[in-house]
C-alpha positions in Angstrom: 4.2 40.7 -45.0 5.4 44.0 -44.6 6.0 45.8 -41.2 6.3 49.7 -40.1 8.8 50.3 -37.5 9.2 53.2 -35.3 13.1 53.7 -36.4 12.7 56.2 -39.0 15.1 56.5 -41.8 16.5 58.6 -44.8 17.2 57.6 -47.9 20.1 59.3 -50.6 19.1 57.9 -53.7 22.7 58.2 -55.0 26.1 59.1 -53.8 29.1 58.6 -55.7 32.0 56.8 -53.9 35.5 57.3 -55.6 38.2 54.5 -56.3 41.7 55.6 -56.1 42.1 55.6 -59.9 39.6 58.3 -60.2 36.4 56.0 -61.1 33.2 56.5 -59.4 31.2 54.5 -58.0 27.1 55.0 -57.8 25.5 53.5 -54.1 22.4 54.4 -53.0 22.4 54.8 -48.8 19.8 54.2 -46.1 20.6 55.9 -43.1 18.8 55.9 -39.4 17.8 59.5 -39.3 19.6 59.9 -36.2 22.7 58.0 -37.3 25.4 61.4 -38.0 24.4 62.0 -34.4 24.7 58.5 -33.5 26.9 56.5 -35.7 25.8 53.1 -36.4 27.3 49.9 -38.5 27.1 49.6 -42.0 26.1 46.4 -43.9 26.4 46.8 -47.8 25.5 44.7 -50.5 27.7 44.9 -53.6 26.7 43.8 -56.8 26.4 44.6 -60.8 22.1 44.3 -61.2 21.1 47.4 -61.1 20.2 49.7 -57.7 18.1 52.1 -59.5 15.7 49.9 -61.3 15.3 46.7 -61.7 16.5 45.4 -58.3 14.8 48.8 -56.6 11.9 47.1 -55.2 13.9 43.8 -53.7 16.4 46.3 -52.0 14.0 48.5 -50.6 11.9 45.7 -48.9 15.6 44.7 -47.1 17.9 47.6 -46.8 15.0 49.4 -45.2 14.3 46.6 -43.2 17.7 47.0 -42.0 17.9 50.8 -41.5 14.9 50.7 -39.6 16.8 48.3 -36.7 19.7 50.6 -36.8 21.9 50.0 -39.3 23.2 52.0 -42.3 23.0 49.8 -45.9 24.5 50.6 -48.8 23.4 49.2 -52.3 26.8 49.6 -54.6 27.1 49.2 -58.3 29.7 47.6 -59.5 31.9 49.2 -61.7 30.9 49.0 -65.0 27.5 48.2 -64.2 23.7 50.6 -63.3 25.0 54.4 -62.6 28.9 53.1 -61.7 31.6 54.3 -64.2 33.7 51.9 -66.0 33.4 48.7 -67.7 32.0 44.9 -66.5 34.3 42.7 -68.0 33.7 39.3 -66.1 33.2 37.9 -63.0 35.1 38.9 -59.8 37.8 40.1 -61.3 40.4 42.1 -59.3 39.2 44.9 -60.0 35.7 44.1 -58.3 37.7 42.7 -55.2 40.1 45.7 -54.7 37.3 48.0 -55.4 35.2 46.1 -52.6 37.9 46.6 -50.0 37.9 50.5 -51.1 34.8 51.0 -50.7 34.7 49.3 -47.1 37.2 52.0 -46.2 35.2 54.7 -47.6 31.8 53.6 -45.3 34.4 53.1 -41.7 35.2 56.4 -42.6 31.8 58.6 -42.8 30.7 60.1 -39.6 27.2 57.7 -39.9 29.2 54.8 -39.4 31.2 53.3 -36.7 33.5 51.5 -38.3 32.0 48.1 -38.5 30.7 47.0 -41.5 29.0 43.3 -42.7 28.1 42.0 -46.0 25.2 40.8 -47.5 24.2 39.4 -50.5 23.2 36.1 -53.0 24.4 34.9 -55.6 27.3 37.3 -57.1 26.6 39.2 -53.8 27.1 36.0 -51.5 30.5 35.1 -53.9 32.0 38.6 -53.1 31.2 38.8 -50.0 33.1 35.4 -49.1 35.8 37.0 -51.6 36.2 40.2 -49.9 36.0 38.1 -46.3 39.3 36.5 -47.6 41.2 39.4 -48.3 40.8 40.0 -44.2 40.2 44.0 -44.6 40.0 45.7 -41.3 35.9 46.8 -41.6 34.5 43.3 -42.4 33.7 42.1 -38.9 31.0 39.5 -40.3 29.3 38.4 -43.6 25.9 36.6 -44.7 26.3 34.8 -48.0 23.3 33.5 -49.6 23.3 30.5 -52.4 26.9 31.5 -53.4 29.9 29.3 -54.1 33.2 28.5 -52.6 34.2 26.6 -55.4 34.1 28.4 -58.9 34.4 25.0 -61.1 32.7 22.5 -59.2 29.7 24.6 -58.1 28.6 27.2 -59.7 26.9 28.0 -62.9 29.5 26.9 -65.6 30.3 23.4 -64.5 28.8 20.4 -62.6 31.3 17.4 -62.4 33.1 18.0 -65.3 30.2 18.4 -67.1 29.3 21.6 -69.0 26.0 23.5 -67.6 23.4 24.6 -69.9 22.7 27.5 -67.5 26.4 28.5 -68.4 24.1 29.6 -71.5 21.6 31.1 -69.6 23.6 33.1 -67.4 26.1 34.3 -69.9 22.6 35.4 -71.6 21.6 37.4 -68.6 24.7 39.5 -68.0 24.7 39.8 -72.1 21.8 41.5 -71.3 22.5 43.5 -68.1 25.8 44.6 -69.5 24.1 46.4 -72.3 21.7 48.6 -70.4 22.7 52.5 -69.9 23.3 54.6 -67.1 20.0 56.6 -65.8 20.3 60.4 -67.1 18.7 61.2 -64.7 21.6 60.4 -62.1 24.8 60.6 -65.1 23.2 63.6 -66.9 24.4 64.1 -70.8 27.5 61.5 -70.2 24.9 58.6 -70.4 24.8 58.0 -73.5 28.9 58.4 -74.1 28.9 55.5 -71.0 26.1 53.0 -73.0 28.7 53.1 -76.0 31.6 52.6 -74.1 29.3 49.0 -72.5 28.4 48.2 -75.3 31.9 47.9 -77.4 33.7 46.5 -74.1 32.0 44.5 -72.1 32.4 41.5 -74.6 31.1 38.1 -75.0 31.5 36.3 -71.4 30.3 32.6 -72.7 33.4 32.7 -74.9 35.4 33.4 -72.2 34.1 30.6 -69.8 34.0 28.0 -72.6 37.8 28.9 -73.0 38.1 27.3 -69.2 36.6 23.9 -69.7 38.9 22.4 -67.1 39.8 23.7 -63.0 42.6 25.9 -63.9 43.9 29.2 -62.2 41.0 31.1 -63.4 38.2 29.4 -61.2 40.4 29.0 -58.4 41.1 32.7 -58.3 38.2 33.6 -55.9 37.6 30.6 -54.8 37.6 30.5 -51.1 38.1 26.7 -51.2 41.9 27.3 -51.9 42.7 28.6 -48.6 39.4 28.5 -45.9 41.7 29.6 -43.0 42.2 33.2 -45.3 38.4 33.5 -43.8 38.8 35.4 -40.4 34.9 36.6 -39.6 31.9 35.2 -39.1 30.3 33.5 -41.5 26.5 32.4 -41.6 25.9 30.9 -44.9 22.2 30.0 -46.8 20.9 28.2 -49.2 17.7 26.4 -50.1 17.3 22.6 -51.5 16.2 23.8 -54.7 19.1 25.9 -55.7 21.9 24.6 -57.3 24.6 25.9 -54.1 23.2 23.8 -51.4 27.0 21.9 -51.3 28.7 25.6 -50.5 27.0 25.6 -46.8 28.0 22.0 -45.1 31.8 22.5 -46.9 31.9 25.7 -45.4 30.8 25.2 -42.0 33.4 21.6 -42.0 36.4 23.8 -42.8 35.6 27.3 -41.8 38.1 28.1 -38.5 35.7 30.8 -37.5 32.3 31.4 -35.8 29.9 30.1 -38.0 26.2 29.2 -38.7 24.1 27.4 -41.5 20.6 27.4 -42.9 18.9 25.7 -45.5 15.6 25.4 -46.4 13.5 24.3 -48.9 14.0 27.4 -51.1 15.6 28.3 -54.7 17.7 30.7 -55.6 16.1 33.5 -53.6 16.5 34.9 -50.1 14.6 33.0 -47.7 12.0 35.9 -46.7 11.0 35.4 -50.7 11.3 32.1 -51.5 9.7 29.4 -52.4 8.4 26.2 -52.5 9.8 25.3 -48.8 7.8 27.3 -46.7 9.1 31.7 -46.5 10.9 32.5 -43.1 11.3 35.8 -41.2 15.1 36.2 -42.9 15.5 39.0 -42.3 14.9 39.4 -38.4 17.6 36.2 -38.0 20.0 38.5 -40.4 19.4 41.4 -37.7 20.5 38.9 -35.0 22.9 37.9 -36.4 24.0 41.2 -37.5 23.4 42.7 -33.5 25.5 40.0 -32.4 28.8 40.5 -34.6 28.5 44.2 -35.5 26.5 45.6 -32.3 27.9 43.1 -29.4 24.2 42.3 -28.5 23.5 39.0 -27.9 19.5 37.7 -27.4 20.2 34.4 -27.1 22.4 33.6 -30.5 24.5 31.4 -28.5 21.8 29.2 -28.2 21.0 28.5 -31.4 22.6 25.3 -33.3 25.1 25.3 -36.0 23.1 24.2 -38.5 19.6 24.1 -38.9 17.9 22.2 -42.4 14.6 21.5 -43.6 13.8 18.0 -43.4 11.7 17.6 -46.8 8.8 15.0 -46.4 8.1 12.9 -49.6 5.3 14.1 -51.8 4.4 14.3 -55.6 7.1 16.4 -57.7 3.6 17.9 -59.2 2.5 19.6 -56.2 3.9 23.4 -55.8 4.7 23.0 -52.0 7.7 21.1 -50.3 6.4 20.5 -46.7 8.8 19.0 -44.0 10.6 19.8 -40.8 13.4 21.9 -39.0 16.2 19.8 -38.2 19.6 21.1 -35.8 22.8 19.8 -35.6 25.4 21.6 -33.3 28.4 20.6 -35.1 29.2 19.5 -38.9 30.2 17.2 -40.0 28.0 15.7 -37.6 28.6 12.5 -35.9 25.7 11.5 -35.1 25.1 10.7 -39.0 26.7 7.9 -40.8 27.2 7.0 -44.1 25.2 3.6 -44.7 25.7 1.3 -47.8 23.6 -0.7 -49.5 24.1 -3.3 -52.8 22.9 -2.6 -56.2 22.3 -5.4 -58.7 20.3 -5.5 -61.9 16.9 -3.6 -61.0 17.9 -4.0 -57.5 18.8 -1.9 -54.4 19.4 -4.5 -51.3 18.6 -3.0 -47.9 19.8 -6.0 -46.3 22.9 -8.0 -47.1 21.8 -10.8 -49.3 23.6 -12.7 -52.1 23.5 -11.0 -55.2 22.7 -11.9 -58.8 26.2 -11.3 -61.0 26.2 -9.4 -64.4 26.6 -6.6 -66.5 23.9 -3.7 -67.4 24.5 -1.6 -70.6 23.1 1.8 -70.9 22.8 4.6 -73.8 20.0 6.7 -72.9 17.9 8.9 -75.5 18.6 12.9 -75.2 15.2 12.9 -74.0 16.3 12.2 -70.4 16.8 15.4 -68.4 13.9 17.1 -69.9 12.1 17.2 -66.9 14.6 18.5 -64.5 14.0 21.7 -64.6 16.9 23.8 -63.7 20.4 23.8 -62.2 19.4 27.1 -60.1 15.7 26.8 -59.5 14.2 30.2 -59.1 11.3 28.2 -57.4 8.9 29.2 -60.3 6.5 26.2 -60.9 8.4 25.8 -64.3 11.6 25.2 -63.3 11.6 22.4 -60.5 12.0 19.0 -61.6 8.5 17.3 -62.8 7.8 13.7 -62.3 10.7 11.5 -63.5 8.6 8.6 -64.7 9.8 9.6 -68.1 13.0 10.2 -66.9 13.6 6.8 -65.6 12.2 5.3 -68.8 15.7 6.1 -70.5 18.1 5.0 -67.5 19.1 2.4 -65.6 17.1 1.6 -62.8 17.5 0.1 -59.5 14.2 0.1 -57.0 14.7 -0.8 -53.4 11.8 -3.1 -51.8 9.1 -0.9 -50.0 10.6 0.7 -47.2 9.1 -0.9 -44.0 10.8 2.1 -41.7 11.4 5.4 -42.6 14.4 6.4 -43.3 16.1 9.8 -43.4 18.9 11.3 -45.1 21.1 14.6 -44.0 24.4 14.8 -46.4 25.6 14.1 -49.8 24.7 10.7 -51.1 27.7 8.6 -52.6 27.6 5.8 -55.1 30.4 3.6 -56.1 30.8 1.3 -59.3 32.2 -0.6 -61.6 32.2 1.1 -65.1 33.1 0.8 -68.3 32.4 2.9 -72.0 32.5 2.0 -75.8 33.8 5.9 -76.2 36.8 8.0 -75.0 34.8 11.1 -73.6 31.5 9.5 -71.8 29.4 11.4 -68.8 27.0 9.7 -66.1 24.4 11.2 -64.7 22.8 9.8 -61.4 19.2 10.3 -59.8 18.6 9.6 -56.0 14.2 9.1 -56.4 11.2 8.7 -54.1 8.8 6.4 -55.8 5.7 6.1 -53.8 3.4 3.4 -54.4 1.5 4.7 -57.4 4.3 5.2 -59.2 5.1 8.7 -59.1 8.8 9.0 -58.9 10.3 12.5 -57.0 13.9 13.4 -57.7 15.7 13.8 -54.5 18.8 14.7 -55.3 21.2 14.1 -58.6 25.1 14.2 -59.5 26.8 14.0 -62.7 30.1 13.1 -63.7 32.5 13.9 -67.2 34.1 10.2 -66.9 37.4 11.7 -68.1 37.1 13.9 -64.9 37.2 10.9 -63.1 40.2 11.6 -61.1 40.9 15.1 -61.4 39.0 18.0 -62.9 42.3 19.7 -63.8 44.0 17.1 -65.5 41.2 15.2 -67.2 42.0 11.9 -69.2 40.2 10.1 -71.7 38.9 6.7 -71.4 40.3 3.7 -72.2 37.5 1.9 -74.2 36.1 -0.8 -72.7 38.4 -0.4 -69.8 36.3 -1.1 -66.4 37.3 1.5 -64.1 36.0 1.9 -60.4 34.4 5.7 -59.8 33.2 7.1 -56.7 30.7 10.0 -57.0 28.9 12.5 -54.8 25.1 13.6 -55.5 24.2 16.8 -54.3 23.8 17.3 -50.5 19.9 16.9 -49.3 17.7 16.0 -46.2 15.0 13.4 -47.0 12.6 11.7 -45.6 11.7 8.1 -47.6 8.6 7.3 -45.9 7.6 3.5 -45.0 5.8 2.1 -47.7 8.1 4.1 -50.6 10.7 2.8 -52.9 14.3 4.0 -52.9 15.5 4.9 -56.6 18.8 5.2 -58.3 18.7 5.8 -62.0 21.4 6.2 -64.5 21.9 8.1 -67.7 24.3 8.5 -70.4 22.6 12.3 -71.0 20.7 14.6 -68.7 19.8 17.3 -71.5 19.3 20.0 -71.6 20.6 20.7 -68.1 23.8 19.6 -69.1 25.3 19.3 -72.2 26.0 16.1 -73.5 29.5 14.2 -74.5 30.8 14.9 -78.1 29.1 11.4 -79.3 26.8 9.2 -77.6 28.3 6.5 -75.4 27.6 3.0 -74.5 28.3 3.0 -70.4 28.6 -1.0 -69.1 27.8 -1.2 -65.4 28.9 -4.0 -62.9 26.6 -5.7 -60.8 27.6 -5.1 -57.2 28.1 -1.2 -57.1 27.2 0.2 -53.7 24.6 3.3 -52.5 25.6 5.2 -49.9 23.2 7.0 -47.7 24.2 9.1 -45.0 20.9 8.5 -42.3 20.3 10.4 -39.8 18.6 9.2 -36.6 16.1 11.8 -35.1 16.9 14.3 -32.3 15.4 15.9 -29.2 17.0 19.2 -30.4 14.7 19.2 -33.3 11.6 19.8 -31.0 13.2 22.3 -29.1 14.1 24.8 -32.4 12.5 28.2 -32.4 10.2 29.0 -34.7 11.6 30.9 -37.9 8.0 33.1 -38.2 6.6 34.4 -41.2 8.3 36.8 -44.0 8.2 40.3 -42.9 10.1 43.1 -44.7 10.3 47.2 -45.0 7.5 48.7 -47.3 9.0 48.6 -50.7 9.4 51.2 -53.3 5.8 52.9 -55.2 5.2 50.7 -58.0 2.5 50.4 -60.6 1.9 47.0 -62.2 1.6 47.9 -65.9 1.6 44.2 -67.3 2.1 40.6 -65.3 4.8 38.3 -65.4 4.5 35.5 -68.2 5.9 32.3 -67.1 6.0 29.0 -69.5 8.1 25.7 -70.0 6.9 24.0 -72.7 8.6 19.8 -74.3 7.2 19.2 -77.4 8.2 15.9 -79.5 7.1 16.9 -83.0 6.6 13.4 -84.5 6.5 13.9 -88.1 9.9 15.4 -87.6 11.4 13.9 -84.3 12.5 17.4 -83.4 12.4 17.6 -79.8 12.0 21.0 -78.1 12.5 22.9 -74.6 11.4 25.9 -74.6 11.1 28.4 -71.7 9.2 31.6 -71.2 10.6 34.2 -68.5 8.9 37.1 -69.0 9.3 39.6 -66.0 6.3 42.0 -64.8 6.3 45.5 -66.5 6.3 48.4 -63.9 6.3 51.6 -63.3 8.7 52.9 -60.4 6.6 55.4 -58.9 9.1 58.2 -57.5 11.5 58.4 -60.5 8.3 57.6 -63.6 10.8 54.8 -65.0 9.2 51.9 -66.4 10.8 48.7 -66.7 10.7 45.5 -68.7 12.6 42.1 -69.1 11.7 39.2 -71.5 13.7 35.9 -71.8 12.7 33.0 -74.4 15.2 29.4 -73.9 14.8 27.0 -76.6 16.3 23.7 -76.5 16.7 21.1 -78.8 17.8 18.1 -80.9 16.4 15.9 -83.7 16.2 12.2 -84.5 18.5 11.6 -81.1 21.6 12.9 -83.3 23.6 14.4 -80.9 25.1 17.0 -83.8 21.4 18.6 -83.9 22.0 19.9 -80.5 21.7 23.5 -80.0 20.8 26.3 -77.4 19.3 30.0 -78.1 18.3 32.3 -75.6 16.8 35.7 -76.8 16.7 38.7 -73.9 14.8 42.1 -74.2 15.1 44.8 -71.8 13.7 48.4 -71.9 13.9 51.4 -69.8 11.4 54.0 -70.6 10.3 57.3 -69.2 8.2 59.9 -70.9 11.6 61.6 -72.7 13.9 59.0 -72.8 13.2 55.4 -73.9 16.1 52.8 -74.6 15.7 49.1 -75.5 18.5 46.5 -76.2 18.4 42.8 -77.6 20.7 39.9 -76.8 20.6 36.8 -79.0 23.3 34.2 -77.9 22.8 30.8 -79.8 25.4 27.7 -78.9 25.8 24.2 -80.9 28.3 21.4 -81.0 30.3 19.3 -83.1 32.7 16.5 -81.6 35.4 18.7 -81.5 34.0 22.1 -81.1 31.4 24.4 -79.6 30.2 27.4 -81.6 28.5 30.2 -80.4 27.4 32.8 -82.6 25.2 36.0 -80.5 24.1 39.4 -81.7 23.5 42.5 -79.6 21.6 45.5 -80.8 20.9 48.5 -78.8 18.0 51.1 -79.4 17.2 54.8 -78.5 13.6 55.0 -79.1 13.2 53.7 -82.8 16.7 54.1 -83.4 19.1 51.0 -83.7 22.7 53.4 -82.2 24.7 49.5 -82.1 24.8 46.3 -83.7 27.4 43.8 -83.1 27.3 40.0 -84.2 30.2 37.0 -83.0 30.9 34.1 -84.9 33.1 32.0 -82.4 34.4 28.5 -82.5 36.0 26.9 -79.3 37.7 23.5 -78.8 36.2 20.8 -76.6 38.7 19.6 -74.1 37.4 16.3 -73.2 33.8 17.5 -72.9 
């Protein structure tokens, strides 16, 4: 829904903001059209996709939002990255961080602003913006991160337990791809092109680099906030949504952030609230504007009476249905003690709700590679390809253990836990683990899921191999999540040897022997009288965006086929953006991305990943395409990535460059 204000506002499409070395940065700026006369706040948002095209129509619907309740927003490029000089060489680097804090000093000091300035942003806007808060500068008097990470190893996109992402693939595939697009003539002039060359040759091959750093070492925990929380000194009010893969970030934060704080989580993916789905949208942005009046303005309506942390309670329904309905939920302090962790037996096929004796054993599990290929991804985008389908199949290949049918509902707030008793035929083994709602037809609905590299058992910085056919006692956290098992339902835990493609799998396939008597722990939550008294969040409203013309729709497909004349097994994604035209500058855009997955015969050395990414930026004289190809495979002691770039003016191929990498597995 979009809403016209009375605040009017200006616009300056592009202003360049120097760094002390000389290098300019490009920001566009939306200003109250009173605001040199009356100098209000500033909230930026600081990251490398793109102000002038193809984030133009998201930032307009918010940064206008914004500038029509008073504030002034800026929309910086990073350097190396849209219009900005320089050269994007990897994530938060530095660089990005000291040029963060100089371009804070740079907004306090325009005569629009008074000096205090928050940060917004998600993803690589919600990491520097936690980043920057930790560097204490002056200006930042509060921040809103949005599905970001404190923790650059254990939860982001690279690595998951130990465990290496699949979507380290896909990312390193999308900033392959950003990284290579020019600067806009049209803001640059005749330096464009000399800028593209300079991307093009130096930007380099990021998936090399991050495969380089398979364990916790100092480069993940440079930037990671988790190394010192108390280096945080301003308000924090962190968001995520169920479906993303950064829901953990928010109840770590709020449990060891020593400042004013608040939390929100909904049933979202890895988009801002106002725009997400499946979990019902929210008016976003009008609680960002609170928050934003309280910390930046001194105006408090009634803020003080809102809880810490407010989650959607998910209700249990079919994985097949597009909608995730449910509940708010409050608690005024986290870790909350009014939830407590309760555990519960497993023996073979069996969860025990009540303390009974149990029948002794052992359970031996290698799973095919076909397990995982229904989970759809690590960072949901919320499309109805990429949240996990029913896991019927799933199950088919793991260990299961079924609770009786609930007789009481029960519900869940926290990260589940499950302890056992493990052993492995191999040196280098992973787990994965499933927390399902099964309802009486059989459907089973992924809840939550955690995976472990078993030589990460310890430590992820000093990994150590596996002593075969040692037993060894692990404890393991699944993803946080609130849940509601409804009388009636089964409770589900099923294990895996694989969860392909979402992760990649151990050099060889292992042979994992199980204990009977490992334990589940849930952490329940009893209901609360606070939860009837929440306010209601409203419906998405947001500024008029940008003129646009829709030139061709968005093409969305996720595809398994199991050839069976072969036994090639394939994954294969479709994420094909609309086509537009942006109206006021007659540039249109386009972005295509193909995924394919897949293995053969179950032989883990036919693994292999390829992601392909187009991107074109056209205007009637000037027209520029470029083509990312990055392809990864494995043997037992190596990865190997070989990619291609190719960049076109018009009908013209002006670069070409191919890598042909080979990078040791370290336990992985």
């Amino acid at each position: 829904m979009t809403q016209t204000l009375e605040a009017s506002f200006r616009e300056i499409e592009n202003i360049w903001i120097t760094m002390p070395d000389g290098c300019n940065l490009a920001a566009k700026i939306w200003l109250p059209e009173d605001a040199e006369k009356y100098p209000v706040p500033a909230i930026i948002e600081y990251i490398p996709y793109r102000k002038r095209d193809f984030k133009a129509l998201r930032d307009s619907r918010i940064h206008r939002y914004f500038a029509q309740h008073g504030y002034a927003c800026l929309r910086v490029d990073l350097r190396g990255s849209g219009d900005s000089e320089g050269i994007l060489k990897d994530e938060y680097l530095n660089q990005e961080l000291k040029d963060g804090i100089d371009i804070l000093k740079w907004t306090a000091a325009q005569s629009w602003c008074t000096g205090k300035i928050g940060m917004i942003g998600i993803s690589w806007g919600g990491f520097n913006g936690l980043q920057i808060a930790a560097m204490n500068p002056p200006e930042l008097k509060a921040i809103i991160t949005v599905c970001s990470s404190d923790d650059r190893y254990t939860d982001d996109v690279h690595y998951m337990g130990g465990c290496m992402l699949t979507d380290n693939l896909s990312w390193a595939s999308t900033m392959f791809s950003y990284n290579s697009l020019p600067p806009d003539p049209a803001i640059v002039g005749e330096r464009w092109k000399d800028m593209w060359l300079e991307r093009l040759e130096g930007s380099g091959l990021w998936i090399k680099k991050w495969l380089s750093h398979q364990t916790r070492d100092d480069y993940w925990k440079h930037a990671s906030v988790a190394e010192d929380y108390e280096a945080i000194k301003c308000p924090v009010f962190a968001v995520s949504g169920w479906a993303d893969g950064y829901s953990n970030t928010v109840f770590r934060l709020m449990e060891h952030l020593n400042v004013p704080g608040k939390a929100l989580i909904g049933g979202w993916g890895h988009k801002y609230p106002h725009l997400g789905g499946p979990g019902p949208a929210i008016d976003f942005l009008n609680e960002a504007v609170k928050w934003w009046d309280k910390w930046l303005k001194d105006i408090d309506e009634g803020e003080n009476d809102e809880p810490l942390f407010r989650a959607w309670m998910q209700d249990s329904i079919s994985p097949i249905v597009a909608k995730r309905p449910g509940w708010w939920v409050a608690e005024d302090q986290w870790p909350s003690p009014r939830i407590r962790m309760q555990e519960f037996v497993l023996s073979p096929g069996k969860i025990h709700l009540e303390p009974e004796e149990i029948d002794e054993g052992e359970m031996r599990i290698t799973s095919p590679l076909s397990v995982g290929l229904f989970a759809g991804k690590w960072y949901s985008y919320s499309e109805s390809t990429d949240l996990p389908n029913d896991q019927s199949e799933e199950d088919g290949g793991a260990l299961v253990f079924d609770s009786p049918e609930l007789e009481e509902d029960i519900e869940i707030l926290g990260a589940p836990e499950i302890e056992l008793e493990i052993s492995s035929d191999k040196p280098i083994a992973m787990i994965a683990i499933r927390l399902n709602d099964v309802c009486r037809e059989g459907i089973s609905t992924r809840v939550t899921y955690g995976l472990l590299n078993l030589t990460h058992r310890d430590s992820h910085e000093h990994p150590q191999e596996l002593k075969v056919d040692h037993t060894y006692k692990i404890r393991m956290l699944m993803n946080h999540v609130a849940q509601r098992f409804p009388a009636g339902n089964k409770i589900r835990v099923a294990i895996s040897t694989s969860y392909w493609p979402l992760a990649w799998p151990s050099p060889e396939p292992p042979s994992l022997t199980i204990r009977s008597g490992g334990k589940l722990f849930l952490p329940i939550r009893p209901p609360s009288e606070m939860d009837s008294e929440l306010t209601d969040l409203g419906e998405p409203v947001f500024a008029e965006p940008v003129a646009s013309t829709l030139l061709e729709p968005a093409h969305r497909e996720w595809t398994v086929t199991h050839n069976l004349a072969t036994n090639d097994v394939t994954q294969r994604i479709i994420n094909n953006d609309a086509r537009i035209r942006l109206d006021d500058i007659d540039l249109e855009i386009k972005k295509d991305t193909n995924e394919i997955y897949m293995y053969c015969n179950n032989n883990y050395a036919t693994l292999r990943g390829e992601v392909v990414t187009t991107r074109s930026l056209k205007r009637k004289d000037w027209h520029t395409t470029n083509i990312t190809r990055t392809v990864l495979t494995s043997t037992k002691t190596h990865f190997c990535i070989r990619a291609t770039l190719d960049a076109y003016e018009g009908d013209a191929r002006i670069f070409s460059k191919s890598w042909d990498e080979r990078i040791p597995r370290q336990m992985m």
